[in-house]
Structures are given as structure tokens and as C-alpha cells.
C-alpha positions in Angstrom: 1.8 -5.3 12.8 2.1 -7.1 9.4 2.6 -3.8 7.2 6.4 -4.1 6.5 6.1 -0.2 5.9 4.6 0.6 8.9 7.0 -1.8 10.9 9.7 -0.1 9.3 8.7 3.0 10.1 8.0 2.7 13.5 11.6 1.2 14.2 13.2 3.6 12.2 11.4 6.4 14.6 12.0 4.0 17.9 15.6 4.1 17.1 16.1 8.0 16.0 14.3 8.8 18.7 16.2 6.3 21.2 19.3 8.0 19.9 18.4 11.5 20.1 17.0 11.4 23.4 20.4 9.7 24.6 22.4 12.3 23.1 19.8 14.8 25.1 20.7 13.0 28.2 23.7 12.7 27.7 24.8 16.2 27.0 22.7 17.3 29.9 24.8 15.3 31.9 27.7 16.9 30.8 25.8 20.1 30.7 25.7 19.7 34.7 28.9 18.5 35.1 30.5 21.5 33.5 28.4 24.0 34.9 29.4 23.0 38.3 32.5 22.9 37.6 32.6 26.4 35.9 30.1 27.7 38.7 32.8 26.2 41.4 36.1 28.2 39.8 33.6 30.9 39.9 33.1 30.7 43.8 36.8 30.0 44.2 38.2 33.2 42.1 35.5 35.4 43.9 36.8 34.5 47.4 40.4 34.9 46.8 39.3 38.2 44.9 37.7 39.6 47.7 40.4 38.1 50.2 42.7 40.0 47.8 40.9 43.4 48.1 40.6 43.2 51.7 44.7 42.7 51.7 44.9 46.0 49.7 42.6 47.6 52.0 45.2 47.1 54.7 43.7 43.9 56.2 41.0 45.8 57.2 37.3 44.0 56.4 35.1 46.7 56.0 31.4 46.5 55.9 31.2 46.2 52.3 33.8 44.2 51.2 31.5 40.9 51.2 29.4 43.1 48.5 32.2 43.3 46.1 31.5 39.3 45.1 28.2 41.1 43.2 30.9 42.4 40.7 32.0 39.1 39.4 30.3 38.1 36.5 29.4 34.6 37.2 30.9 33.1 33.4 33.4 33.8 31.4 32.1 35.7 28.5 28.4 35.9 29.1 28.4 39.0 30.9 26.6 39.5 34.1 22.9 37.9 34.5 21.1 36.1 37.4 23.6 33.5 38.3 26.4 36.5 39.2 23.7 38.4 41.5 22.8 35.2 42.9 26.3 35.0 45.0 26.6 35.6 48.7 29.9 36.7 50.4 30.3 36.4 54.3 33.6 37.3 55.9 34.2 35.7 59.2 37.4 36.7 61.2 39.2 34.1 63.3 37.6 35.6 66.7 34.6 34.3 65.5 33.1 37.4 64.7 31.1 38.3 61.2 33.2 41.3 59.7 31.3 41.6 56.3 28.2 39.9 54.3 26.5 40.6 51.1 22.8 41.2 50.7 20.8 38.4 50.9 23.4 36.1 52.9 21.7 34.0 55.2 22.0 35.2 58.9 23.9 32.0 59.8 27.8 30.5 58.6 27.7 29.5 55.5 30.7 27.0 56.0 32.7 26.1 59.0 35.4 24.2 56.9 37.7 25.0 53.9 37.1 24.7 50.5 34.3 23.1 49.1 31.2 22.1 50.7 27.5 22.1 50.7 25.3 22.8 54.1 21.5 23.4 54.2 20.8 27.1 56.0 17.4 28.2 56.5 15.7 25.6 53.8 18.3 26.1 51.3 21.0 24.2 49.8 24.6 26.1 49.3 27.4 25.3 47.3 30.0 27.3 49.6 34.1 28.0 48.9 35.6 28.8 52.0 38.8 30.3 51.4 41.4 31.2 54.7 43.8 33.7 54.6 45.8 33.4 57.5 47.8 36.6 57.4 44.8 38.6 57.7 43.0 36.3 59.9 39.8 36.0 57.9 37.7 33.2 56.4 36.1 34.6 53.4 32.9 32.4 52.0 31.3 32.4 48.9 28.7 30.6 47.7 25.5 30.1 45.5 22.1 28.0 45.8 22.1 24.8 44.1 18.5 25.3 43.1 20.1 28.5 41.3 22.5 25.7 39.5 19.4 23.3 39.0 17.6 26.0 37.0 20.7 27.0 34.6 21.3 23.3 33.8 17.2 22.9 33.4 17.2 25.9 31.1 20.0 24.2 29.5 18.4 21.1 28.9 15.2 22.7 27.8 17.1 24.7 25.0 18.0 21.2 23.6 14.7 19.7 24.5 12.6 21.9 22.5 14.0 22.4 19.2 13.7 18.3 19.4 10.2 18.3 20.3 9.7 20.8 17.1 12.3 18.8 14.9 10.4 15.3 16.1 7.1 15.6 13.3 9.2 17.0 10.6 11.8 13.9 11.4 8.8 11.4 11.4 7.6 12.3 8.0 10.9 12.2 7.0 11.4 8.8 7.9 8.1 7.9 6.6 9.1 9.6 3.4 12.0 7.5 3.1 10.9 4.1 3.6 7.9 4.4 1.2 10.3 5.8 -1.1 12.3 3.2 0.0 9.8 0.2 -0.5 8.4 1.4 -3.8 10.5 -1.5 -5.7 8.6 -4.0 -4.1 5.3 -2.1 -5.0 6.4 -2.2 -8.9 7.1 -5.8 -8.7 3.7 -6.6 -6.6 1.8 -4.0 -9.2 3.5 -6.1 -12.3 3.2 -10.0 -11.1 -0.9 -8.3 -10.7 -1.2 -7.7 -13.9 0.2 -11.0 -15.4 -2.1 -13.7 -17.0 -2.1 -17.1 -15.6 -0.2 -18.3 -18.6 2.5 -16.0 -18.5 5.6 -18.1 -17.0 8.7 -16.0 -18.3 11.0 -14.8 -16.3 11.1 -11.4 -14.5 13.4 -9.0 -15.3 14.7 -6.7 -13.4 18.2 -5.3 -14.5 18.1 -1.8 -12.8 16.4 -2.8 -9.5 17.8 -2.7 -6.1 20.1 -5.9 -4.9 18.2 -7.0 -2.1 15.3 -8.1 -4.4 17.3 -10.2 -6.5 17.0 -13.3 -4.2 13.2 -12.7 -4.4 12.9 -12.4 -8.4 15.5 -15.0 -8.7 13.0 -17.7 -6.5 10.2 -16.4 -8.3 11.8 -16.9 -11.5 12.9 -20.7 -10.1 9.1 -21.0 -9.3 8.0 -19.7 -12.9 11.1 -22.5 -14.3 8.9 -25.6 -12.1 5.8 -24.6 -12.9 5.9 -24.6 -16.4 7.6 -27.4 -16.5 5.6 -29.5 -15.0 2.6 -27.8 -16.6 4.3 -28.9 -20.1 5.0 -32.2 -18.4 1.1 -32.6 -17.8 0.3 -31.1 -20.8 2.7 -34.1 -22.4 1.5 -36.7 -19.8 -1.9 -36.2 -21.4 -1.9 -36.2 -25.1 0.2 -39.3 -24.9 -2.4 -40.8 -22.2 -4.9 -39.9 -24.5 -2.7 -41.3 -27.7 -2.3 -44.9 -25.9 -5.6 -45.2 -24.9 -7.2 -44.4 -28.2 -5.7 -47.3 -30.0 -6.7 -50.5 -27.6 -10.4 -48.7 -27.8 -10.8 -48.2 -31.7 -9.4 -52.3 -31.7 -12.1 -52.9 -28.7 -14.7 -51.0 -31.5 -13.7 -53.1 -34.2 -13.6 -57.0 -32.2 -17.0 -56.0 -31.1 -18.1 -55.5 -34.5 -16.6 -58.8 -36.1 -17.9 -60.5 -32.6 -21.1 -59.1 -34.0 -20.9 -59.9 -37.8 -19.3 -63.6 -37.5 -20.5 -65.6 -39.3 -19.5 -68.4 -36.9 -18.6 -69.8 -33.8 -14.7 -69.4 -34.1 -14.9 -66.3 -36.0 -16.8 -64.7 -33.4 -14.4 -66.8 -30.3 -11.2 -65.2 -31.9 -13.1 -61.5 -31.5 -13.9 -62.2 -28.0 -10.6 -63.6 -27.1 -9.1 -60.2 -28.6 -11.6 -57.8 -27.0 -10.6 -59.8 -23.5 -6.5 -59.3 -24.4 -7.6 -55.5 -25.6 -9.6 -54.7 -22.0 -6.3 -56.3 -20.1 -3.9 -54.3 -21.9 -5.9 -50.8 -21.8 -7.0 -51.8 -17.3 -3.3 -52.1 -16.8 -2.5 -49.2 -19.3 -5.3 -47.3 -16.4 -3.9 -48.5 -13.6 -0.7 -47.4 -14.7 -1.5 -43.7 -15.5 -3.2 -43.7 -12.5 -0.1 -45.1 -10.6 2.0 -42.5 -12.2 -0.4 -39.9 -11.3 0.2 -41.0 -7.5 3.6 -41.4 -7.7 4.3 -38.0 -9.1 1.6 -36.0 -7.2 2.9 -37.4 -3.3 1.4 -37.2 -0.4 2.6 -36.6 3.6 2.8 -40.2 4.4 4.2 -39.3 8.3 0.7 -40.2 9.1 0.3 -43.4 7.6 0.3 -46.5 9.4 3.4 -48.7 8.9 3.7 -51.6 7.0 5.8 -54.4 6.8 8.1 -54.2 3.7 8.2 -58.5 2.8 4.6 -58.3 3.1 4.0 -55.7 0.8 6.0 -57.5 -1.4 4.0 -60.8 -0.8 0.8 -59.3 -1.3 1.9 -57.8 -5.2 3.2 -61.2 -5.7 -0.4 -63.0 -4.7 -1.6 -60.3 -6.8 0.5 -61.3 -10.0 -0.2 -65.1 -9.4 -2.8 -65.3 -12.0 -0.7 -63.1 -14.4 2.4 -65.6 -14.1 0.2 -68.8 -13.8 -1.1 -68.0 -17.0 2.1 -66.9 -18.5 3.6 -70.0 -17.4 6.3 -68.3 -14.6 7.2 -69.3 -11.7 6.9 -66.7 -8.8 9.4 -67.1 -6.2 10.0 -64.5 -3.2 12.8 -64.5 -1.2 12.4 -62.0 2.1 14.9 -63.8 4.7 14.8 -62.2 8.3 13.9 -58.8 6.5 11.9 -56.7 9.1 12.1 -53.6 7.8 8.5 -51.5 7.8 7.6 -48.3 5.4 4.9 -45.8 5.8 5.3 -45.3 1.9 3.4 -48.8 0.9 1.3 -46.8 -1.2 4.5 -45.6 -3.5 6.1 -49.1 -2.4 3.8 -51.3 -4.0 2.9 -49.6 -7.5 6.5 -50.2 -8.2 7.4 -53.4 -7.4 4.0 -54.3 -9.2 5.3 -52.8 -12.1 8.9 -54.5 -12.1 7.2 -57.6 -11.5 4.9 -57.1 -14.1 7.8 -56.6 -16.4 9.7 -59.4 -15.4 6.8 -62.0 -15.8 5.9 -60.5 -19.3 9.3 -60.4 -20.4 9.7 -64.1 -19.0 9.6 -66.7 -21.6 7.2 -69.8 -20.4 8.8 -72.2 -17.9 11.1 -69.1 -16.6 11.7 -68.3 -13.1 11.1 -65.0 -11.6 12.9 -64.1 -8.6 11.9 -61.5 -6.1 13.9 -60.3 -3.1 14.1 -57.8 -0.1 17.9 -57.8 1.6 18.2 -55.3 4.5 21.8 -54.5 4.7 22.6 -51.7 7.6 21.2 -48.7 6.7 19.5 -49.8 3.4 17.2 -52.1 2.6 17.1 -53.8 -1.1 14.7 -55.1 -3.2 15.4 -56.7 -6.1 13.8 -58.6 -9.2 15.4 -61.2 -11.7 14.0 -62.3 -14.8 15.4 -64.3 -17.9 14.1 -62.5 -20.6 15.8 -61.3 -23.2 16.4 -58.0 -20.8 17.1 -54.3 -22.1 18.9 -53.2 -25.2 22.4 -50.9 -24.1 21.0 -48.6 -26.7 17.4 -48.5 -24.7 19.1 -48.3 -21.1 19.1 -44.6 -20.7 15.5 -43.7 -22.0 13.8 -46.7 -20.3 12.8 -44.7 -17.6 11.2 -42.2 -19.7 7.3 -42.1 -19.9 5.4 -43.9 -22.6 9.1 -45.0 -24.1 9.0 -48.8 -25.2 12.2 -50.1 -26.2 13.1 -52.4 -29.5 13.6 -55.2 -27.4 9.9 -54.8 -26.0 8.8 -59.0 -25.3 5.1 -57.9 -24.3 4.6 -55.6 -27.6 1.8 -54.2 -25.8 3.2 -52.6 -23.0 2.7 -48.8 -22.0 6.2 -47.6 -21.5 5.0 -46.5 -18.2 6.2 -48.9 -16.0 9.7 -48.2 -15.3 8.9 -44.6 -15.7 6.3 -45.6 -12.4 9.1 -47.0 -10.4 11.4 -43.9 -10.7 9.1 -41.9 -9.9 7.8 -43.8 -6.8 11.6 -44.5 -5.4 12.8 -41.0 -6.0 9.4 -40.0 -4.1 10.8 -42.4 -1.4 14.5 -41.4 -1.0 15.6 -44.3 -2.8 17.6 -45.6 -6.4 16.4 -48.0 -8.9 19.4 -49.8 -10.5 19.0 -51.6 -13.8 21.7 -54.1 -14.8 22.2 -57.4 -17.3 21.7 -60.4 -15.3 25.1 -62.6 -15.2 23.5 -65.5 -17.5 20.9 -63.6 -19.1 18.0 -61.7 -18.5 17.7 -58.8 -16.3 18.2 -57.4 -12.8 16.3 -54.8 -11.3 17.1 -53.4 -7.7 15.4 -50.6 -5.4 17.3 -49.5 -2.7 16.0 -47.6 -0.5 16.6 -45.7 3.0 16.5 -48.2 6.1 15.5 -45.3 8.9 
């Protein structure tokens, strides 16, 4: 059932009607139990009645003294009905000879012991009180027919029974009543989030509503917070994408048209050599935006096969080769006994890229750039070294920030995405990217991530 009215109501009757049948059986129960025992005083007061009338008769058991027990009402304060005409009275004397009997007693001895018993005559059940009276020498019996009792406590039961069986629709609509009265909050709040427009992110509120949908307008509201921000973060990420790129392609726009227009050889070399710097500069500004895209819109990477962390590391060096070759850097890796393997190359690799990148442009010629990976227990490390002129205390806390470039910026052409890039990609990994002054200049960049 996947109403949560419906399953509420159905409980809600399941357990009212679980209850009130239990209280039905259970005072039924009792019903019995008291009847019988009311029903047995009753047996017990009419044989020591009659015992006692026979005593004032002079001990003499005449043929109607059994008859008497028909006088007893059979409760207290109901007055005489079936159950009273329903006892039987035998008297027996001690010579084994029947002295008196009421109508309808069975032809045979109702009891041949004292006080209560039950014994089966002619088909029937009885519930007999013997009582002995040994100065006059009689046994006088009284008893009734347990089907008698059976009926009383069914009529009983059926007098609770039925007004339940009326109540039982009336209590179900009740019920049903209730919980859609009950549920109506959470109709309101379905009816209102229907009618909002895509672009309405602002909070619910809900001051007079009932406590238990707090929690749920209090997560929506969370939901609302996220989503807007990271619609105003893509809203950012893209007039700033489109910002940055517009400039390298009006200068591609105008070196193509002195390329065109030169009026010689080195004019027209100089153009060509800036339209090549200008299409470097806006592929890696590409490959950037399309790293940060990745690194900020992760995937399940559980699935991916694992890869050797010092190999990724070797291949984004190879990569770079050409970049520090012709920068005049030195590329040197050091991995050690490192075996630690990642399913996350594809986050893994974008930013050591990037740090590399930064370190080789921020190297000046003859430099050395140094590129580690340290496992150490249950983190592994890797870490980049440059001697550049490294990052200005007063640039440290944006550097991370998209698109920011710094004052101390050695390429002058980079994105201010790169750093941004590797936060995202090691907090989409676990990890913590560490930025610190390298002891004798320069700077140190580290990524430590989770070992397991």
C-alpha cells in the first residue's frame, strides 16, 4: 500500500479493532467467570434453604419440598426469569431412597458426593451442590444445566458483541475522518511546492504548522539553500568562462588580421608566433573549464578500474615534458616504493596537471621542478616544488578561488582556474591540498589524500 492515508487508516482500524475485540474477550471471560460463580452461591443457598425448610417441617421430606428450589430467584436483583425455573431439587435420604424431586429432575442422582460437582445424566451436563444434613439424614441436591449457563454467558457476550458490530462503521469513518484531517498539512505543503515556478528558491515558511513537518520543510529548505547556490555558482562559472575566453579570441581576430596585412616576412612571423601563444593559452584555458566541470560534477568511480598512483603521476609528467622542455625546467619525479592505486585517476590526474603546470610556468629557466608521491600509513602524499617567486601572503587565502590570479602571477596569462581545479578534485577525493613557502624559496604544494 503506498497511500500513507490509507496505511494509516487501516492500522489505526487494525489496532481499535484488536483492542476492542480484546476487551470483548476479555469481559466475556470474566462474564463467565462471575456467572458461575454467582450461579454456584445460587445452588448452594437453595440447598441449605430447602434443607432448612425440611428442618422446620419437623425433618419430615415431603413430596414437595424439592419444589420449593422453583422459589429462588436465580440472581440477586433481577427477579425471577429462566435461569431460576431452570433448577432441579432432588432429596435423597441416607437409606438410599428418593424422598422429594422437582419437575423436570432427571429420573437418576444427580450427585453421589458433596458439594460441587458436575455429572452427565441422560445427555445433559449438571452443575450439582450437594448439601448433607446429617441430623435429618438427607442429602439435598441442587443443580442447573450448564448449557442453561452457556446461554446466559452467550446472551451476555452478544449484548456486548452487537452494539460493537453497529459502533464498528461509524468508528471507521471516524478514524478515516481523523487522519485525512490529520494529513491535510502535508496536502497544503504538496498543493503549495505545485504551484511554485522553477525559479522560486526561497525558503518555505511555515510558522503555524504542525512539529512533525518541521524536519521536512527544514531539508527542503536546505535543498532550496544548495540548489541555488550552485545555480548562482554556474551562473558565475559561466559569465566569467565566457569573460576569459573572449579576450584570447578578439587577440586571435586581430594577429590573423596583421598576419594578413603584413607587409613582410617578420611582421607577419611575429603575428603567427602570437596567434600560436594565443591558441595555447585559450586550449589550456578549455581544458581547464572542462577539468573544473569534471571535478565539480563527480561521478561513482566504485566501478572504475584501479590505477597505480606513481604512474598516474608519470604519465602527467610525460605529458608536461614538452611544456617544461621549452620553458627550460627540469622535470624530476620522485615515487620511491609508493604502491598505492586509486580508482579516482580521472580527478587524480587534472590536478596534479594543474600544479605541475603551475610550477613549470612559475619556474624561472634553468629551475628544477620536483614531483613526489610519499605513502605514509594511512595517507598517501603528493607533493610539488618549484622555485618561483611562489604566492603572495596577501593572495594565499583566495588562490583557490575560481578565475582569481594573484599579483604575483609569473605566467600573466594564466586562468585562475588551476588551483581552484585541484580543490575541487581533492575535496571530491577525500583529501587536503596544503599550500606553503618553500624553505629557500619558491613554493610547496602537497595533496594528501586517504590511503584505503
Amino acid at each position: 500500500m503506498t497511500s500513507i492515508r490509507g496505511r494509516l487508516f487501516v492500522i489505526l482500524l487494525l489496532a481499535t479493532g484488536a483492542i476492542w475485540l480484546s476487551a470483548v474477550a476479555w469481559i466475556q471471560h470474566s462474564t463467565r467467570s462471575e456467572v458461575g460463580h454467582v450461579l454456584d452461591r445460587r445452588l448452594q443457598e437453595s440447598a441449605q434453604m430447602v434443607a432448612s425448610l425440611i428442618q422446620r417441617n419437623g425433618g419430615i421430606a415431603g413430596p414437595d419440598a424439592a419444589r420449593l428450589v422453583d422459589e429462588v430467584p436465580a440472581l440477586s436483583q433481577t427477579g425471577r426469569h429462566d435461569v431460576a425455573r431452570q433448577l432441579i431439587c432432588q432429596v435423597w435420604g441416607f437409606d438410599g431412597q428418593l424422598k422429594s424431586e422437582s419437575a423436570g429432575a432427571p429420573s437418576g442422582q444427580l450427585s453421589a458426593q458433596a458439594g460441587f460437582s458436575e455429572n452427565t445424566i441422560d445427555g445433559e451436563v449438571w452443575r450439582v451442590y450437594t448439601h448433607v444434613d446429617e441430623d435429618l439424614g438427607v442429602r439435598v441436591m441442587v443443580g442447573d444445566a450448564l448449557s442453561v449457563r452457556e446461554r446466559l454467558v452467550r446472551g451476555v457476550a452478544i449484548g456486548l458483541l452487537a452494539p460493537a458490530i453497529l459502533i464498528l462503521p461509524l468508528l471507521a469513518g471516524m478514524i478515516w475522518l481523523a487522519v485525512r484531517h490529520g494529513l491535510e498539512p502535508l496536502d497544503r505543503l504538496a498543493h503549495a511546492l505545485s504551484r511554485r515556478p522553477a525559479t522560486d528558491l526561497s525558503p518555505l515558511t511555515q510558522t503555524r504548522g504542525p512539529a512533525e513537518l518541521r524536519p521536512m520543510t527544514e531539508a527542503l529548505n536546505g535543498l532550496f539553500r544548495r540548489v541555488e547556490g550552485l545555480r548562482e555558482r554556474e551562473r558565475s562559472f559561466t559569465a566569467f568562462a565566457a569573460h576569459e575566453l573572449k579576450t584570447p579570441l578578439a587577440g586571435l581576430k586581430t594577429q590573423a588580421q596583421i598576419a594578413a596585412l603584413a607587409p613582410d616576412a617578420a611582421t607577419r612571423e611575429r603575428a603567427l608566433t602570437q596567434i600560436t601563444l594565443a591558441v595555447d593559452r585559450t586550449d589550456r584555458m578549455v581544458r581547464q573549464l572542462l577539468d573544473m566541470t569534471a571535478a565539480e560534477n563527480t561521478i561513482d568511480s566504485a566501478q572504475a578500474p584501479a590505477q597505480d598512483g606513481a604512474s598516474v603521476l608519470a604519465d602527467v609528467a610525460g605529458q608536461l615534458a614538452g611544456l617544461a622542455k621549452s620553458r627550460g625546467v627540469e622535470l624530476r619525479l620522485k615515487t620511491g616504493q609508493a604502491k598505492w592505486r586509486t580508482t579516482q585517476a580521472a580527478l587524480l590526474a587534472p590536478a596534479l596537471r594543474n600544479l605541475l603546470e603551475n610550477a613549470i610556468l612559475a619556474s624561472p629557466r634553468g629551475a628544477v621542478v620536483q614531483a613526489r608521491l610519499v605513502q605514509d600509513g594511512d595517507a598517501v602524499r603528493f607533493s610539488v616544488l618549484d622555485r618561483g617567486t611562489g604566492i603572495a601572503e596577501a593572495d594565499r587565502p583566495h588562490v583557490t578561488e575560481r578565475f582569481y590570479r594573484g599579483a604575483a602571477s609569473a605566467s600573466g596569462g594564466g586562468s585562475g582556474l588551476g588551483l581552484s581545479i585541484v580543490a575541487a578534485a581533492v575535496q571530491a577525493m577525500g583529501g587536503e591540498l596544503r599550500l606553503s613557502p618553500r624553505q629557500g624559496g619558491g613554493e610547496q604544494a602537497d595533496v594528501i589524500l586517504p590511503a584505503g
